[in-house]
C-alpha positions as CSV (number, residue, x, y, z in Angstrom):
1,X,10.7,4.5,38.8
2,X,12.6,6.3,36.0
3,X,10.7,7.8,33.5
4,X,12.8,6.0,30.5
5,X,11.6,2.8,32.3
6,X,7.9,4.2,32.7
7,X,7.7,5.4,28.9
8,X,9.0,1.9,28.5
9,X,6.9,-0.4,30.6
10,X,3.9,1.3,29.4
11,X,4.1,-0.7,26.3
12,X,5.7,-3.9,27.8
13,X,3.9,-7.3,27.2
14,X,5.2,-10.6,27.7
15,X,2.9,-13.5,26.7
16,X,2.9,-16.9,24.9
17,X,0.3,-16.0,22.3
18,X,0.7,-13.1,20.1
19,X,-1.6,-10.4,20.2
20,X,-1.0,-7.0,17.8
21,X,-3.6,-3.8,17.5
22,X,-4.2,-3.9,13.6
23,X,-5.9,-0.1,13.6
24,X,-9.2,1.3,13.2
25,X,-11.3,1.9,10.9
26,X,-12.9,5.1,11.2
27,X,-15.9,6.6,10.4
28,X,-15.9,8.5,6.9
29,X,-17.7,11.2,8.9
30,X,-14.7,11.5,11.2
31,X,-12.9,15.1,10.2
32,X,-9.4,15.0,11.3
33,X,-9.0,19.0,11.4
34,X,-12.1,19.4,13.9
35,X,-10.3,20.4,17.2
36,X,-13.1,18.1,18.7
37,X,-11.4,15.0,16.8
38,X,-11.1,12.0,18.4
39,X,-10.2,8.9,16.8
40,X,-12.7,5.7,17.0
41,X,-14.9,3.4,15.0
42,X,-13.8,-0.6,14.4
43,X,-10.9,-1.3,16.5
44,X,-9.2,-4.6,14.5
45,X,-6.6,-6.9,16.5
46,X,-5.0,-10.6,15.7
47,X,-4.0,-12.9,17.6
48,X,-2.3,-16.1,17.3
49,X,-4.1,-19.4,17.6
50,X,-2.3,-21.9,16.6
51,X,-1.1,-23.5,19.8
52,X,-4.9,-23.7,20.3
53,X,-7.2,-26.3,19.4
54,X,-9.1,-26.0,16.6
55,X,-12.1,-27.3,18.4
56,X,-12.3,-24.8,20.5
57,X,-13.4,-22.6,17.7
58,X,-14.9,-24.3,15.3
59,X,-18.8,-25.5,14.7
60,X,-20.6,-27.1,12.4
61,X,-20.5,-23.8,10.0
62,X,-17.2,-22.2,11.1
63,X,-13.8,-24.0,10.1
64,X,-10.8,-23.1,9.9
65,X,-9.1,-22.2,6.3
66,X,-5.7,-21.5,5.4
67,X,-5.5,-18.0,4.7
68,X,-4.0,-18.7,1.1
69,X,-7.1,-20.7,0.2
70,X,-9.4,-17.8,1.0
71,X,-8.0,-15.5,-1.6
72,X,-10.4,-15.2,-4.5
73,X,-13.4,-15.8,-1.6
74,X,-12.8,-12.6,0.4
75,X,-13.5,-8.7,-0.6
76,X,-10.7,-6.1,-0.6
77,X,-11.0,-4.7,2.6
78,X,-11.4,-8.5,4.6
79,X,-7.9,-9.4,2.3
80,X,-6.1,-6.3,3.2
81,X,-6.8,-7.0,7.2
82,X,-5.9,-10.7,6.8
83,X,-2.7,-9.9,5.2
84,X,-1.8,-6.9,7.7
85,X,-2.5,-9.6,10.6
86,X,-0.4,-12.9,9.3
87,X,2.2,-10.7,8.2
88,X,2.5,-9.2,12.3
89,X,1.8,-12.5,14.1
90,X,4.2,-14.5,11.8
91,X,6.8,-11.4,12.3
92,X,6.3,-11.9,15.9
93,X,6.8,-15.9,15.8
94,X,10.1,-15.8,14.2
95,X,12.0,-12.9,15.9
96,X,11.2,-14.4,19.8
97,X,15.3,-13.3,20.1
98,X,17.5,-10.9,19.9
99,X,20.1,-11.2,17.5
100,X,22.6,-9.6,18.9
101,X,22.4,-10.5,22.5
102,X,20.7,-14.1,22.1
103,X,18.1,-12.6,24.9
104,X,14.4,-12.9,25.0
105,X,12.6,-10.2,22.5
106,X,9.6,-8.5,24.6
107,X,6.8,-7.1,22.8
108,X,6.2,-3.4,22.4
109,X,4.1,-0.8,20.4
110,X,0.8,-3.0,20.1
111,X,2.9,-5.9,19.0
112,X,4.8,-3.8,15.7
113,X,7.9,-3.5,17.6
114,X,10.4,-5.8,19.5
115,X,13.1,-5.0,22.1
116,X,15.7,-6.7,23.8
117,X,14.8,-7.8,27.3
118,X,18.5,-6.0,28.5
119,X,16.9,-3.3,28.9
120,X,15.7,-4.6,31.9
121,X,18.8,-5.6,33.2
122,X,19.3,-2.4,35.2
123,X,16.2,-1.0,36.3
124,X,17.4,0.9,39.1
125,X,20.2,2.0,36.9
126,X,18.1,3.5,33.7
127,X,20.8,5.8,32.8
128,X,23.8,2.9,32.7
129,X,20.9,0.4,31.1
130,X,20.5,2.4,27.6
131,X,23.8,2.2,27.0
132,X,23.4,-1.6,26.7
133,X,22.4,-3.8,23.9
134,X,19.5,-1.5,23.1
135,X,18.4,-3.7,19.9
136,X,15.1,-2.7,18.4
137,X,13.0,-4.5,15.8
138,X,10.9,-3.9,12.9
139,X,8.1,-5.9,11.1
140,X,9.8,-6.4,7.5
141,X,9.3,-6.6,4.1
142,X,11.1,-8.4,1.3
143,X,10.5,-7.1,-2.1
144,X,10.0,-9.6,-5.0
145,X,10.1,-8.8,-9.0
146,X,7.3,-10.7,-10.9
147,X,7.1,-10.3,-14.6
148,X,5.6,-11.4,-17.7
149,X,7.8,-11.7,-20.3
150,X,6.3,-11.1,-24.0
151,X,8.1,-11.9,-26.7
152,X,9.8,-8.9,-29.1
153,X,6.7,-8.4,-31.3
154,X,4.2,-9.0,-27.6
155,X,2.3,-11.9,-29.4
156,X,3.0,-14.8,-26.3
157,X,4.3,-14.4,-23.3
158,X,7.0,-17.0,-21.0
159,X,5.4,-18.6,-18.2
160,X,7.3,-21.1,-16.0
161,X,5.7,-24.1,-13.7
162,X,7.4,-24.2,-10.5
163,X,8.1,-27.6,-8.8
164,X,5.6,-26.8,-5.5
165,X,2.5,-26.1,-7.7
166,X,0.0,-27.2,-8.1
167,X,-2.0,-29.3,-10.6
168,X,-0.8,-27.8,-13.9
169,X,-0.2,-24.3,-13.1
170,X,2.0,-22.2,-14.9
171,X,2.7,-18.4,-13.5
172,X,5.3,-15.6,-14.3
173,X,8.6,-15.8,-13.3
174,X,9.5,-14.5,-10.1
175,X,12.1,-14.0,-7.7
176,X,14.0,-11.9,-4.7
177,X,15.9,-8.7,-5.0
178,X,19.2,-9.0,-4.0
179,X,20.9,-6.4,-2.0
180,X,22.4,-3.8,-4.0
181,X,20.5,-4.1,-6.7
182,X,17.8,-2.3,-8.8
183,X,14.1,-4.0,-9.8
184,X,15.3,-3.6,-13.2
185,X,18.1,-5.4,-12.9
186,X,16.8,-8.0,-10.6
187,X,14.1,-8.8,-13.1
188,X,16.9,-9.0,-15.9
189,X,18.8,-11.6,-13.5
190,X,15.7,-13.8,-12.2
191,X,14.6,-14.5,-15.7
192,X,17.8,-15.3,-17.3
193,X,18.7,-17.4,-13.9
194,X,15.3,-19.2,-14.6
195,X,15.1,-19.7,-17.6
196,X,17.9,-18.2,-20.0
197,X,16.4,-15.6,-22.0
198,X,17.7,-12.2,-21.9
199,X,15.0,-9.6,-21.7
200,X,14.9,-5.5,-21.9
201,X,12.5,-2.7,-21.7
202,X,11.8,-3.4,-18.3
203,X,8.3,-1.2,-17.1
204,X,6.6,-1.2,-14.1
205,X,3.2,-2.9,-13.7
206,X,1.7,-2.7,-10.3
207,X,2.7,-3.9,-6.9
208,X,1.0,-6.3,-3.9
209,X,1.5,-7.9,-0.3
210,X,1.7,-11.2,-0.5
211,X,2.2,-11.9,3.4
212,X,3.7,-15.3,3.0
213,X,5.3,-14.3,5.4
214,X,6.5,-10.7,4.2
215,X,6.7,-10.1,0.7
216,X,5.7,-7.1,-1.6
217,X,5.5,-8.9,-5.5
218,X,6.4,-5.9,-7.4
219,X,4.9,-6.5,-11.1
220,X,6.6,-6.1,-14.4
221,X,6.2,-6.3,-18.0
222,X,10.1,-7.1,-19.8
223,X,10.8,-7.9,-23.8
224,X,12.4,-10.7,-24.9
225,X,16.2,-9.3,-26.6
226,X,15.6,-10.1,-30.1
227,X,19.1,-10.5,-30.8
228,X,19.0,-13.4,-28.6
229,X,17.8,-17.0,-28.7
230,X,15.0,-16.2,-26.9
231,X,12.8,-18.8,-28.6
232,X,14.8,-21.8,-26.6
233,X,14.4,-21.3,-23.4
234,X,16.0,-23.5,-20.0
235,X,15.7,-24.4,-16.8
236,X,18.5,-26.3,-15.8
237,X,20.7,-23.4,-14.7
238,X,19.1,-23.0,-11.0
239,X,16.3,-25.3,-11.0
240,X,13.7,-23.7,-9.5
241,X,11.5,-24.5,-12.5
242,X,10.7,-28.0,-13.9
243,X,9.2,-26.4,-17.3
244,X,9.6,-22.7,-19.0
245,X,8.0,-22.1,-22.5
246,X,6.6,-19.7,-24.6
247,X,2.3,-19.1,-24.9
248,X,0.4,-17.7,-27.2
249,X,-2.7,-15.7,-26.5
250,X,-4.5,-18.5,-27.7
251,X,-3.5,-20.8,-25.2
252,X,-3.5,-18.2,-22.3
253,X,-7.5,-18.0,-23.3
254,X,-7.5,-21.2,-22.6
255,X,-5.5,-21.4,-19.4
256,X,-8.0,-18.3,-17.9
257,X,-10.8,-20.3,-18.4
258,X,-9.3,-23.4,-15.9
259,X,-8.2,-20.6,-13.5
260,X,-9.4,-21.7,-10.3
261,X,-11.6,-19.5,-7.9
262,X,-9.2,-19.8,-5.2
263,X,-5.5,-20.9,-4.5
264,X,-7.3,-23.3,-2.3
265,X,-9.5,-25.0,-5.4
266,X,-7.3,-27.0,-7.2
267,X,-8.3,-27.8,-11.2
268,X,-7.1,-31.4,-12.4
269,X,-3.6,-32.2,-12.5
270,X,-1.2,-32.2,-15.9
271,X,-3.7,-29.4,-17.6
272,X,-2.2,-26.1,-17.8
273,X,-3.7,-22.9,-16.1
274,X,-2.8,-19.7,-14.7
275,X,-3.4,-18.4,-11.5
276,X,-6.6,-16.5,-10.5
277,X,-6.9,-12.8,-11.5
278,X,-6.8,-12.0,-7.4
279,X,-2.8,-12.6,-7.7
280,X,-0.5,-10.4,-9.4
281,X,0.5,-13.1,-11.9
282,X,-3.1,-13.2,-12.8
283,X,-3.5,-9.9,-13.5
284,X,-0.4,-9.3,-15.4
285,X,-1.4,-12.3,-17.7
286,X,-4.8,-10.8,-17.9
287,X,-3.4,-7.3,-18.7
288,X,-1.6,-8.6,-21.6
289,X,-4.3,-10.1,-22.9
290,X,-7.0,-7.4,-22.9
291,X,-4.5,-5.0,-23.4
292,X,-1.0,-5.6,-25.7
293,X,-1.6,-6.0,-29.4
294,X,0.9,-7.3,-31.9
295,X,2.0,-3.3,-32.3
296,X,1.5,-2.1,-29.5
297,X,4.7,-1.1,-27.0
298,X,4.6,-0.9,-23.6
């Protein structure tokens, strides 16, 4: 055999469940500049189960949970893991072919990479066979602006209540970057799409994975354009949103309080909240709480 076809095969899986190698935690008293150095500790992999009974692993004190209903419940390091795996086994789910051949995708690289099966098409030919279809694929990630927007002199802030929450929860605005264009601007367009205010002074915040199934929420704090009629805001011009309106800090004191533990606890429905401070949202509504003053500027 070839060696192209060797270097290949060696990573070559086919299989109905998806398994991926998540990485390994080492030991902090691992030094990576010892010429003894060896990598090892806690090996971490995922797997899909879906297609599996539940049963099958479940007892009476294990059950299954939705992994958005866990955040809130779980530590940093237990979130970061769960995240890493749903993003790689959902990654896997969707791209079973290739786009540009229609041909079976075959797992590679632990389960982060994806190849078209025509590279098999000539085996005894390796030479003539890379010249083929050769289509390669990535895990991905699409980037999302989220931003609280204060008013001009920061004393409330615009929060919008989607159609698909729940209860009475009302979040920042939020939305995809669109290709060829800046966060700046796309947090400019997604909040006058939403809900018609015009907004400058864009400033970064903070970013987070939110693998559902493969976004980055990149935070954001934006003014309100006094010169604008900013006070009357709508949501007819997209309809994403069923409400948009304008809070003060008085009522976001409130809202906190009736934040829920987890996504998965829901509070009673028609009173307003915000999301917990384990979400971005949260902890941009937080931030402005503890931290923006009636003088301050960001």
């Amino acid at each position: 055999m070839s060696q192209i076809n060797q270097r290949f095969l060696e990573g070559y899986r086919q299989s109905k469940t998806v398994v991926a190698l998540l990485g390994v935690k080492e030991s902090i008293d691992q030094k990576a500049n010892d010429p003894q150095y060896t990598p090892s500790g806690t090996v971490y992999f995922c797997f899909d189960a879906s297609s599996y009974p539940k049963e099958h692993f479940e007892s009476h004190d294990v059950k299954f949970r939705d992994s958005r209903s866990l955040i809130g419940y779980l530590n940093l390091h237990d979130s970061k893991i769960i995240a890493q795996a749903r993003s790689i086994v959902d990654w896997n789910l969707r791209h079973k072919y290739d786009s540009g051949s229609g041909k079976l995708n075959y797992s590679c690289w632990a389960g982060w990479k994806l190849c078209c099966s025509s590279v098999f098409d000539n085996q005894d030919q390796p030479s003539h066979s890379w010249k083929g279809v050769q289509n390669y694929h990535y895990p991905r990630t699409d980037p999302v602006v989220i931003m609280a927007v204060l008013s001009p002199d920061r004393s409330a802030i615009l929060l919008g209540r989607n159609k698909r929450y729940a209860g009475g929860m009302y979040s920042c605005l939020a939305g995809f970057v669109e290709v060829g264009e800046t966060f700046e601007e796309a947090v400019a367009r997604e909040v006058h799409e939403e809900a018609c205010v015009r907004v400058l002074d864009v400033k970064y915040f903070a970013s987070q994975p939110w693998p559902y199934p493969s976004s980055l929420m990149t935070g954001f704090y934006a003014i309100a354009d006094v010169n604008s009629n900013y006070e009357i805001s709508r949501t007819d011009l997209d309809g994403e949103l069923e409400d948009a309106r304008w809070f003060t800090r008085e009522d976001v004191e409130e809202m906190v309080k009736r934040s829920p533990i987890s996504l998965g606890d829901k509070p009673p429905d028609n009173v307003p909240f915000v999301p917990n401070k384990h979400a971005i949202a949260g902890e941009l509504i937080r931030n402005w709480l503890a931290t923006f003053e009636k003088k301050s500027a960001i």
